[in-house]
ZATOR-611197 format. One record per residue (C-alpha): z, x, y. Coordinates in steps of 0.05 Angstrom, whole numbers, padded with zeros to 5 digits, always signed. Each point is the difference from the previous one (the first is absolute). Last residue first. Layout:
REM ZATOR-611197
ZXY...
This chain:
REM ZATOR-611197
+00226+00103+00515+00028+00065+00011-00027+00070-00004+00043+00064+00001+00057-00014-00051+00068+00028-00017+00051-00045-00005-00013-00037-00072+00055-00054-00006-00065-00055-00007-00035+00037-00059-00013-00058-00034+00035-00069-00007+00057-00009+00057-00027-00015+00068-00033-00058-00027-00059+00040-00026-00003+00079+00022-00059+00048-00014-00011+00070+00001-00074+00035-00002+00010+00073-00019+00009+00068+00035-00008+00072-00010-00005+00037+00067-00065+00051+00007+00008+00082-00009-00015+00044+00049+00007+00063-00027-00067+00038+00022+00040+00057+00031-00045-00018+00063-00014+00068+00044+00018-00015+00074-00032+00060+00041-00006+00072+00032-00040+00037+00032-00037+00078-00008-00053+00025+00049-00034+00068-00036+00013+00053+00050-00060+00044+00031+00027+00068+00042-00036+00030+00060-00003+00069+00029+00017+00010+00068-00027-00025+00065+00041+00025+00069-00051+00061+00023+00006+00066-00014-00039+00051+00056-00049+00043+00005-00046-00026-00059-00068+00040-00008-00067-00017+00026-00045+00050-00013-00065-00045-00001+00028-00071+00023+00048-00059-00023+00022-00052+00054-00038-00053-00031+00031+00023-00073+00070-00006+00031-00010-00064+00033-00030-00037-00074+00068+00035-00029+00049-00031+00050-00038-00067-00010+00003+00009-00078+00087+00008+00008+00001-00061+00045-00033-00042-00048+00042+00030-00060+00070-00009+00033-00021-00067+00021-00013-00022-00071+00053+00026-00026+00045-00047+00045-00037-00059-00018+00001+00022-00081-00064+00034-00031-00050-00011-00046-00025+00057-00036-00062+00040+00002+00009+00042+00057+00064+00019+00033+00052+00053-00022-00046+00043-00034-00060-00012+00042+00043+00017+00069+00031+00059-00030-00069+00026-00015-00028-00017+00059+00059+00034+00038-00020+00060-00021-00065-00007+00005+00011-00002+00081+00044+00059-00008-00054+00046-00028-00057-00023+00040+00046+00013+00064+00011+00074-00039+00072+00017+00002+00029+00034+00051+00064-00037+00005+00011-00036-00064-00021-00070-00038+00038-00038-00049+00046-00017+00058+00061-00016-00030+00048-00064+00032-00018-00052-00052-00048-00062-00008+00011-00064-00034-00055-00045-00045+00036-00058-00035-00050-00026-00059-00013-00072-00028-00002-00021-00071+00067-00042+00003+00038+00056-00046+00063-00045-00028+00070-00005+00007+00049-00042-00040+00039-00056+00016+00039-00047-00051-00011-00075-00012+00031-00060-00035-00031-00077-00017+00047-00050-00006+00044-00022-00065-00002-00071-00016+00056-00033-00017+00003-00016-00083+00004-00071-00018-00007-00038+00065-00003-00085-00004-00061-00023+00024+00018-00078+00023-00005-00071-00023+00047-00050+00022+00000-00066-00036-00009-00067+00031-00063-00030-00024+00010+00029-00066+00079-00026-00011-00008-00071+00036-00073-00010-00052+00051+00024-00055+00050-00051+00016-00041-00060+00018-00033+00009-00078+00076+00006-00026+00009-00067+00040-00051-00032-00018+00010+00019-00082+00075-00026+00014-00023-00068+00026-00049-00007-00051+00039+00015-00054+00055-00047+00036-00042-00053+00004-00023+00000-00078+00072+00005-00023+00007-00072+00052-00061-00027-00039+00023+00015-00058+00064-00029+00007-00041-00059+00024-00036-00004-00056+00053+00003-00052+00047-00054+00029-00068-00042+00007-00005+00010-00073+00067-00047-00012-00029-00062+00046-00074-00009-00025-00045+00057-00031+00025-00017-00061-00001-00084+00013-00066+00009+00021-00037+00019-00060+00055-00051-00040-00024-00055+00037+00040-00050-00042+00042+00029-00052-00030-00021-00066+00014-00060-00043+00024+00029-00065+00076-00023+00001-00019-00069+00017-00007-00042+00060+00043-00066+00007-00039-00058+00019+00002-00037-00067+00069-00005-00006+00034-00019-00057+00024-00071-00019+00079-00009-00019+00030+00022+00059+00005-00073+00032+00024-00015-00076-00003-00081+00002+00055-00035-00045-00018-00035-00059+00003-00065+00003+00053-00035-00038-00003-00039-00071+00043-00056+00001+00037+00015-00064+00072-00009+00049-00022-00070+00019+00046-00021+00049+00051-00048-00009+00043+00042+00045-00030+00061+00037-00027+00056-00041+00021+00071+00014-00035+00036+00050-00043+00041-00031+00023+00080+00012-00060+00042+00036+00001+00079-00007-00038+00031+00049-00061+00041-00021+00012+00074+00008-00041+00024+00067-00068+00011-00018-00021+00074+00014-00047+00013+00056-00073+00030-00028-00016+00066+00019-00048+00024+00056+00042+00000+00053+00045+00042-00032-00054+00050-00006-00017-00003+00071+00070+00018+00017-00001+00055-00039-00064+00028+00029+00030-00005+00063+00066+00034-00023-00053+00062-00032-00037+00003+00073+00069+00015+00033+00017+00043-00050-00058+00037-00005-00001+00056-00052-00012-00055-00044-00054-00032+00040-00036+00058-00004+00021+00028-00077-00037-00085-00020-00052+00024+00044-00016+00062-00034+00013-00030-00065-00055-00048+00016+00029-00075+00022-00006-00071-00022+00070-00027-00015+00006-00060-00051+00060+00013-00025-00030+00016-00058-00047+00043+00022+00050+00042+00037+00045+00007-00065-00058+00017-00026-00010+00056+00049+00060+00036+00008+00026+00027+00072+00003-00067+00035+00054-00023-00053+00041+00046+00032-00004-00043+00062+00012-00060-00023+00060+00024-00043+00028+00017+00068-00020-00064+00032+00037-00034-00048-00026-00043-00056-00011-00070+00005+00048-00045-00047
């Protein structure tokens, strides 16, 4: 009797029972097909076509018994066994499985190719798709210059200064006096006129004062004569020199730049994307 395909198949695992079944595989295939049931059932059935059938039991044939006045020690020919000869055609246990290359890489291996295949797609598919994702992300994210610290302007206070030029006013006193020596008077205001005058640089006003002072003085010296004296006072007093003073925006020198970085937002939700403050966008 032919054993089952369940003894079939554990007898994959060992190989001398392999051997003597007549089943040419490596362990490695032998674990294959194993693992396989589909491939292990078509492995079976190649098997059992490789065995011998079994002669069915020879029927049992009664001799008629002898007719009258026959002779019973007539020796009878012996009856024909169809079964009797055995085949010729039959393989046997060791003949191998034909195309055995082929057959592993035939029906069952498919199964494992095109699951690998379809494990293969999807790696691809996915690695596409991340690949699509991060181009999306770069050529679409917003770049701006997000503010750290604000910046703090620039601050100034007045103060006054001495802008180098001089004011030149004049007041009610005569320096001269009735009687006085027209020499006298004239030197007079000379004096007042150097003092308040010459070797600075006046102001517009100051100026004017001082030209109109000199021209008084150049008159007085053309009117001047032997025994000349002054009768009367005239309207020039003395003058008085003033330093001009201004004032102006001093820096405090506390200007101080705005701290800021580079902010960037992909997909509207990677980065600094809930960040409000920003000066720049891009």
């Amino acid at each position: 009797m032919a054993m089952s395909f369940e003894e079939f198949q554990g007898s994959l695992l060992n190989a001398d029972q392999r051997a003597a079944m007549g089943i040419h595989l490596t362990d490695a295939e032998a674990h294959a097909v194993y693992a396989e049931a589909a491939t292990a059932q078509a492995w079976y059935s190649y098997w059992l076509s490789t065995q011998p059938a079994s002669a069915p039991p020879a029927e049992y044939v009664i001799a008629p018994a002898p007719y009258p006045g026959a002779a019973v020690d007539q020796p009878t020919v012996p009856i024909s066994d169809p079964y009797a000869a055995q085949p010729t055609g039959f393989p046997t246990a060791t003949t191998p499985y034909p195309d055995f290359a082929s057959s592993m890489a035939s029906a069952p291996p498919k199964k494992k190719h095109t699951a690998l295949w379809v494990i293969l797609s999807i790696l691809l598919v996915l690695i596409l798709a991340a690949i699509g994702t991060v181009v999306f992300a770069f050529a679409t994210a917003r770049h701006w210059t997000a503010i750290d610290v604000p910046e703090h302007p620039e601050t100034f206070h007045t103060e006054e200064y001495d802008t180098g030029l001089y004011d030149v006013t004049m007041d009610e006193i005569n320096p001269c006096w009735v009687n006085q020596d027209w020499t006298d008077c004239t030197n007079l205001y000379v004096a007042s006129y150097n003092a308040a005058c010459s070797g600075v640089s006046l102001t517009d006003s100051g100026s004017a004062v001082c030209t109109d002072y000199a021209d008084m003085i150049e008159q007085m010296k053309a009117q001047d004569g032997e025994g000349y004296y002054v009768e009367t006072l005239g309207g020039y007093g003395g003058l008085h020199q003033t330093a001009e003073r201004a004032t102006r925006e001093v820096s405090n020198n506390d200007y101080t730049p705005a701290e800021t970085h580079e902010a960037v937002c992909y997909l509207g939700f990677i980065g600094e994307c809930g960040t409000s403050t920003r000066t720049t966008t891009g």
